[in-house]
MIVEX-683295 format. One record per residue (C-alpha): x, y negated, z. Coordinates in steps of 0.2 Angstrom, whole numbers, plus 2048, in hexadecimal, padded with zeros to 3 digits. Layout:
N
XYZ ...
This chain:
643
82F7E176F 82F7F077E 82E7E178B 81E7D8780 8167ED780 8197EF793 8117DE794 8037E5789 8027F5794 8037EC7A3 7F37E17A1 7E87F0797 7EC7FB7A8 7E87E97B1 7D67E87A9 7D47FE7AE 7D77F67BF 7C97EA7BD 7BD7F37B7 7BF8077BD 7AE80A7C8 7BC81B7D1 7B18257DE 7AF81C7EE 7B28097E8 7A28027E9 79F8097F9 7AF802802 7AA7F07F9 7977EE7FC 79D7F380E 7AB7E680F 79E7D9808 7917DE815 7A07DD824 7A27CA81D 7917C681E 78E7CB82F 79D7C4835 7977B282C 7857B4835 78E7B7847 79B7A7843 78C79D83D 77F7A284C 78E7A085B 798793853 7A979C84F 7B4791846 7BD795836 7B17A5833 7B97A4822 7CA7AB82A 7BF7B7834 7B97BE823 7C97BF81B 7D07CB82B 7C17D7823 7C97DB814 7DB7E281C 7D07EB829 7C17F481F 7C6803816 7BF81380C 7BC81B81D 7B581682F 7C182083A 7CF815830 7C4804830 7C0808843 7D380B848 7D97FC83F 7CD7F2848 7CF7F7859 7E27F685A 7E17E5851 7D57E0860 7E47E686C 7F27DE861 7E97CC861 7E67CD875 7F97D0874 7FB7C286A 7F07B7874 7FC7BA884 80B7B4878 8047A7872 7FD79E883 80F7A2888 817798879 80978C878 81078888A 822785885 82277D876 811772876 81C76287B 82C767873 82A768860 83A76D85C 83977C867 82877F85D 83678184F 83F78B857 83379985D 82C79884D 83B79C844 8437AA850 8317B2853 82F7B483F 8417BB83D 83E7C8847 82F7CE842 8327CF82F 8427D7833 8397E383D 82A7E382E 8387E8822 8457F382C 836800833 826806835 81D7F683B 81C7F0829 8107E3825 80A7E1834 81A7D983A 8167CA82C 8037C9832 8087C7844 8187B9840 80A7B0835 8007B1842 80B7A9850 81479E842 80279783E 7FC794851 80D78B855 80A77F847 7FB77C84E 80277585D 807765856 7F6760852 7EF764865 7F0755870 7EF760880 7F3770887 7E377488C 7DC771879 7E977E872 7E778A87E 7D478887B 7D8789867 7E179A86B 7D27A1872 7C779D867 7D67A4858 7D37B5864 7C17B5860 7C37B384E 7CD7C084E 7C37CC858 7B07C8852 7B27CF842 7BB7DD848 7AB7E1852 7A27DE842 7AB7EB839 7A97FA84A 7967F7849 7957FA834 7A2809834 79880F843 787810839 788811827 79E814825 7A382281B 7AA830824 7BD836822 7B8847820 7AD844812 7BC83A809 7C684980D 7BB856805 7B684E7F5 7CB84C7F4 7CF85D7F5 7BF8607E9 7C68527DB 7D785A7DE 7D286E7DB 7C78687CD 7D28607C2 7DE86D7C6 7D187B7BE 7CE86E7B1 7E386F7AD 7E28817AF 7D48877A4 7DA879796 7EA871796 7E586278E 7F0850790 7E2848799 7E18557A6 7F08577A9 7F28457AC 7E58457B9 7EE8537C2 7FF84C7C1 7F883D7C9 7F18457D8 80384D7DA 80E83E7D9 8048317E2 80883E7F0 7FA8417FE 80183780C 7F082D80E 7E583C810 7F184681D 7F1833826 7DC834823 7DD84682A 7E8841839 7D983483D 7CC83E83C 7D584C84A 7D683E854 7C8839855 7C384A856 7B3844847 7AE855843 7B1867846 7C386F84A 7BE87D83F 7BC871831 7CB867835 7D5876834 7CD87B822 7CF86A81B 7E2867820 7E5879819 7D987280A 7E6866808 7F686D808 7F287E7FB 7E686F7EF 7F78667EF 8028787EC 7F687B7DE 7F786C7D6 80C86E7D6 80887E7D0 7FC87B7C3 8068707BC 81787D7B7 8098877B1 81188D7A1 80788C790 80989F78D 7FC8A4799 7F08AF796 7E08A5792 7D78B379D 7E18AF7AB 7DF89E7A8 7CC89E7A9 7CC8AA7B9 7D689E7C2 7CB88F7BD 7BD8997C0 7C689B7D3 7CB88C7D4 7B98827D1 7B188E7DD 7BD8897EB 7BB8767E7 7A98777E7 7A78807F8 7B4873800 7AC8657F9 79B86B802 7A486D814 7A5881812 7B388E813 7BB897805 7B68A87FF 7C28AF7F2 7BD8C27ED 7CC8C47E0 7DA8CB7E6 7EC8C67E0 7EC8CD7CD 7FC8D77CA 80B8D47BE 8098C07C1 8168B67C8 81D8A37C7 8108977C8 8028A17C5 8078AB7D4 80989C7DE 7F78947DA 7EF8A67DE 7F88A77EF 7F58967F3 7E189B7EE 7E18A87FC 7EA89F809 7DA890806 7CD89E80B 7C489F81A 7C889482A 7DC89482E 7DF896841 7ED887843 7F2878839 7FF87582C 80F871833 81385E82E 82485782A 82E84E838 82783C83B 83282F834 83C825840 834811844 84380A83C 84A80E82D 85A81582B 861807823 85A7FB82F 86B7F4837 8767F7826 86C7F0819 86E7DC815 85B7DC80F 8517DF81C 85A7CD825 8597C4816 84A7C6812 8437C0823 84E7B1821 8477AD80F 8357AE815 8367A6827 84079981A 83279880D 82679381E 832789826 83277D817 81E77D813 81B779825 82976B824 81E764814 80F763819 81375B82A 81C74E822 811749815 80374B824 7F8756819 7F2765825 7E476981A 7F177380F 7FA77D81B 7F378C814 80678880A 80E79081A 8007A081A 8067A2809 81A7A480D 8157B281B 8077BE80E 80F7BB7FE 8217BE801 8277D17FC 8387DA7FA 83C7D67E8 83B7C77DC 82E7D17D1 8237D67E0 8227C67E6 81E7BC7D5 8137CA7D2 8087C67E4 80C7B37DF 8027B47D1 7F47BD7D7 7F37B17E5 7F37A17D9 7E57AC7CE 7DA7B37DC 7DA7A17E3 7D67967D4 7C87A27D0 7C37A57E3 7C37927E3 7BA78E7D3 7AB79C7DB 7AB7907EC 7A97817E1 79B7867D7 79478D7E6 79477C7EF 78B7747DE 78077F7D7 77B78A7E9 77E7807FA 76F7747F5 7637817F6 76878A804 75E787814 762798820 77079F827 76A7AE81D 76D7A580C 77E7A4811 7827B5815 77A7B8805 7867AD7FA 7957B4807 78E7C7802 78D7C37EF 79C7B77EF 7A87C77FA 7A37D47F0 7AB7CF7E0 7BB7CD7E7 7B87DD7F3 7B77E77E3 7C57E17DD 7CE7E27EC 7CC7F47EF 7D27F97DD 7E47FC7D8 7F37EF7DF 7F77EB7D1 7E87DD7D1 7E07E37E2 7E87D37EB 7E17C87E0 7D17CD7E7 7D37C97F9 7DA7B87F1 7C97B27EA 7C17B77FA 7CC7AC803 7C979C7F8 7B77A07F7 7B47A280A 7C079380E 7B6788801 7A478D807 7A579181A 7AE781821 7A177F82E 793786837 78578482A 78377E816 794773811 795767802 7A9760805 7B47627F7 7C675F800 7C676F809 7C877A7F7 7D476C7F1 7DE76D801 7DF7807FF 7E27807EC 7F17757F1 7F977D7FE 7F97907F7 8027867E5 80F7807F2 81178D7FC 8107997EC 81F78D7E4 82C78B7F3 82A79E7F5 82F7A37E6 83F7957E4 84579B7F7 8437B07EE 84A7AE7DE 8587A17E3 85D7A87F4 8637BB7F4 8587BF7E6 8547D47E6 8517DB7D5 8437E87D3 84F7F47CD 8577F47DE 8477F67E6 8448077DA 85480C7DE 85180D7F0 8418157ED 84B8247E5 8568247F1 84B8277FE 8438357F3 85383E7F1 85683F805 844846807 8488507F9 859859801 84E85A810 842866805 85086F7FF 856872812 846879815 843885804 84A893811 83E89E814 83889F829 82C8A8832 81B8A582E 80C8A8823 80D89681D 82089181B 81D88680D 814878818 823871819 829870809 818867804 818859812 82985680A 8248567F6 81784A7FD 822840804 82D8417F2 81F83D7E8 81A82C7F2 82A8257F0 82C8287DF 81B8217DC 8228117E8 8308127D8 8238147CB 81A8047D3 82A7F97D4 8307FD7C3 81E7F87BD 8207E67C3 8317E37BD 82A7D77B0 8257CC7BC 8397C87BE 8427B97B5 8497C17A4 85A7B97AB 8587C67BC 84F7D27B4 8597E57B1 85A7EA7A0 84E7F5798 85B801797 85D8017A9 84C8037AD 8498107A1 8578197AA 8508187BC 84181E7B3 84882C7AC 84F8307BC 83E8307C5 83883D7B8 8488497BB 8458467CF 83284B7CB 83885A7C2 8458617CF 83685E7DD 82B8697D3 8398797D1 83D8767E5 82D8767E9 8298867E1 83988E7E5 8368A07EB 8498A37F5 8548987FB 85A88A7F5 861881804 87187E7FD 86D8727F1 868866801 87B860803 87D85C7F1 86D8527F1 87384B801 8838467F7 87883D7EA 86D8337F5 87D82D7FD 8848287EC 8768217E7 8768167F6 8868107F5 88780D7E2 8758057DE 87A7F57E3 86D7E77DC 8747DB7CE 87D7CE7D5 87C7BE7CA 8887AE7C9 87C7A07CB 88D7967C3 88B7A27B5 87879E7B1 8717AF7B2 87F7B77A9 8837C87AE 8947CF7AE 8997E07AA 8A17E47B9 88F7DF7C3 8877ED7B4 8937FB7BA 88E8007CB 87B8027C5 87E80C7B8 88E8177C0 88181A7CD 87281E7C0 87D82A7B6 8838347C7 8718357CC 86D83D7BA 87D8497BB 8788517CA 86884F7C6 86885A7B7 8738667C1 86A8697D1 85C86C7C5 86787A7BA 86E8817CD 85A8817D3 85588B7C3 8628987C3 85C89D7D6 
């Protein structure tokens, strides 16, 4: 019955998804759709092939601001130029050796989904191996050298006309990052005045999700825009000092307790709208009350943090120390290996299909293996069955299109016209919540592949038939190669979110001493930040455990108990955030659990001779290391409180 309701809750937050017009979303899509259709109109007019790949790079690339979008699009211009070189290179070794095609396939692919899983690089380690994975395949279909090398180039320009696409619309009519930033720090002080003034459910809701999706995005935003140096210093300075005391507040606001005067109550609303108003209009902060006496606790937090928000500060906040490029498990943890083996083997084996049977019009199989695959059994059914929906329907649109539209189109302007209309549904869907945003680059991509296979209006049916097939294959080896080989449980996954909270959590502890400054807690925040996106990576994961096999899947005890974890995590965050002395003892106790937590959350391992059978000794280290977690937990907290 609790897995049918989570399935329930799952699909009514889904349809949310689907339909929530959030500030700032039709913006980003009309803009992707526009990018897509210039992009079609320069393909069509200079005769770039596959303009339909060109217009799928767009959706990775165009964000909610241009300082991102522009970024992304010139160090994606330097990466392919990279490329290029390694490719001409390996083009030249392996053109008339196809086992050694093989071969540089399968150790270039390794190492960079290790390195996309073991540090920073991320997913841009799988886009660069499906990249060179996909060109090397296309070797054996080249009958000379000077062809592939030829094909390479044009691969280049692609790759690089949209991205020139994308510099001209940011340049003109993108939204800038420092308007994003203002209207964040406006949303955030609103809804903490809201809370403040009436501590209602709803509000309160609103405010904690600000706090726990952490503000890791807009300090990255922030970071942009003093790089590209859009705007004033002075402003810069306001806005990063916006940030910081908005996201104190909110911490504050939050342990507000419900015995407060509702005159206070209304005088710190009242303050609190005034700032957000004056932020959100690019001016500084005048705040004419003074401290009132005989508070203390939060109330005297969210005051202090009100006057340290006026005016125009002289420095920046200090930032937490940049995480390392790889992770500090990167050489001791079995997973990151595996799963570049089970992917490069997931590829390996489409690219061996298709070849066989001689069927190249479904190597999208292969594209699949490299953009679907994920860390855990329910992430990756999750993105399988987005991909399988988004295509169906992205296909089903291309189809109609070709009956019902290509006979009347005549210009290259209809065209861009049914790429515009036919991009902007899925770009609205893409820029949503990932819980269904992937679906929406899907449809793109079976739309575009159907309707652009030339230079000009197209009326061939194999082309949505080859892709239809190829995604279904790919989509079915991957998940036999992830749930039968090393299958990871999303519990595992959560677990490792928590621990990675807890060690940025003894790091906030270490640093609840009190220093020289006017602004000591800068610290501590860049650290509850940090917290707070983890936990939410947790939150995320837990989410998708549904998507497992029943058979794999943890109990819902289990995930009840990483849940209640989470929450006790969120709790101790809140008091060390907050803490007014020093509470840098606790660091080595914390440090103690993190370790523990470590060692004992080992994933379920199951007896394929068993049939999905768990034992009790594979239960115990899960919950031993669950019930350590919750025991220190609930002291740390008691030791935090009695400081």
């Amino acid at each position: 019955m609790k897995s049918a309701e989570a399935r329930r809750q799952f699909m009514r937050l889904l349809w949310h998804d689907l339909t929530d017009p959030f500030p700032g979303r039709l913006a980003q899509t009309w803009r992707i759709a526009l990018v897509c259709a210039l992009t079609t109109m320069v393909a069509a007019v200079y005769q770039i092939p596959e303009a339909a790949l060109s217009c799928y790079l767009v959706f990775f690339v165009m964000k909610a601001d241009a300082a991102e979008s522009s970024i992304l699009a010139v160090a994606l211009t330097v990466l392919v130029g990279m490329m290029l070189v390694i490719l001409v290179l390996l083009t030249r070794w392996t053109i008339d050796v196809p086992s050694m095609r093989i071969v540089a396939l399968v150790i270039a692919s390794l190492i960079l989904l290790y390195l996309g899983s073991a540090s920073l690089l991320g997913e841009l380690g799988g886009i660069i191996a499906l990249v060179i994975a996909f060109v090397l395949t296309l070797l054996s279909i080249a009958p000379t050298g000077e062809l592939a090398t030829r094909g390479i180039l044009y691969a280049g320009l692609m790759a690089t006309m949209p991205m020139a696409c994308v510099l001209i619309v940011n340049m003109t009519m993108g939204l800038k990052p420092i308007s994003l930033l203002r209207q964040c720090v406006q949303d955030r002080l609103l809804a903490c005045a809201d809370l403040a003034q009436h501590p209602d459910p709803s509000a309160r809701a609103r405010v904690a999700e600000a706090v726990w999706e952490g503000q890791e995005e807009a300090l990255k935003r922030l970071k942009m825009t003093k790089m590209l140096a859009l705007g004033r210093s002075a402003e810069h300075r306001r806005l990063a000092r916006a940030l910081v005391e908005s996201y104190r507040i909110a911490l504050a606001v939050l342990a507000l307790p419900t015995s407060t005067p509702q005159p206070s109550r209304d005088a710190l609303a009242a303050v609190l709208r005034q700032a957000g108003e004056s932020l959100g209009r690019g001016e500084a902060v005048e705040i004419s009350e003074s401290l009132p006496p005989g508070i203390g606790g939060a109330e005297q937090t969210m005051w202090r943090a009100l006057h340290d928000l006026a005016g125009t500060p002289d420095d920046y906040p200090s930032d937490a120390p940049a995480e390392p490029f790889l992770r500090a498990d990167a050489f001791t943890n079995r997973e990151h290996v595996r799963y570049a083996v089970k992917t490069t083997a997931a590829a390996v084996i489409c690219y061996l299909i298709y070849t066989a049977v001689q069927w190249q019009g479904i190597h999208t199989a292969l594209i699949t293996c490299y953009v679907a695959a994920l860390g855990s059994v329910a992430e990756t059914a999750h993105k399988l069955v987005l991909r399988i929906t988004g295509c169906l329907i992205g296909a089903a649109l291309g189809i109609a299109s070709i009956l019902f539209v290509m006979p009347h189109i005549t210009s290259v302007g209809a065209i861009m016209l049914l790429v515009f209309l036919g991009t902007f549904g899925a770009a609205w869907v893409w820029v949503g919540n990932e819980r269904a945003s992937y679906a929406g680059v899907q449809v793109a991509l079976a739309f575009l592949l159907t309707v652009l296979q030339g230079f000009g209006p197209t009326f061939d049916m194999d082309t949505a038939r080859d892709r239809i097939v190829g995604v279904l294959l790919g989509n079915c080896v991957l998940y036999l190669v992830f749930t039968r080989l090393w299958p990871v449980s999303a519990i595992r996954r959560a677990w490792e979110s928590i621990h990675d909270a807890i060690a940025n959590l003894a790091a906030l502890a270490r640093n609840t001493k009190q220093v020289e400054g006017k602004h000591s807690h800068d610290l501590r925040l860049a650290y509850v930040s940090r917290v707070a996106s983890h936990l939410a990576d947790c939150r995320r994961v837990l989410g998708l455990a549904y998507f497992e096999m029943s058979v794999r899947r943890a109990t819902q005890a289990k995930l009840w108990r990483a849940v209640r974890v989470m929450t006790a995590l969120r709790r101790l965050t809140t008091r060390l955030a907050s803490a007014s002395g020093d509470a840098s003892g606790v660091a080595p106790r914390l440090e103690n659990v993190a370790a523990t937590n470590q060692k004992s959350a080992v994933p379920i391992e199951i007896d394929e001779s068993s049939r999905g059978q768990t034992t009790a000794a594979s239960r115990k280290p899960v919950a031993r290391a669950a019930n350590l977690l919750e025991d220190d937990i609930r002291h740390l907290e008691k030791l935090i409180h009695e400081r």
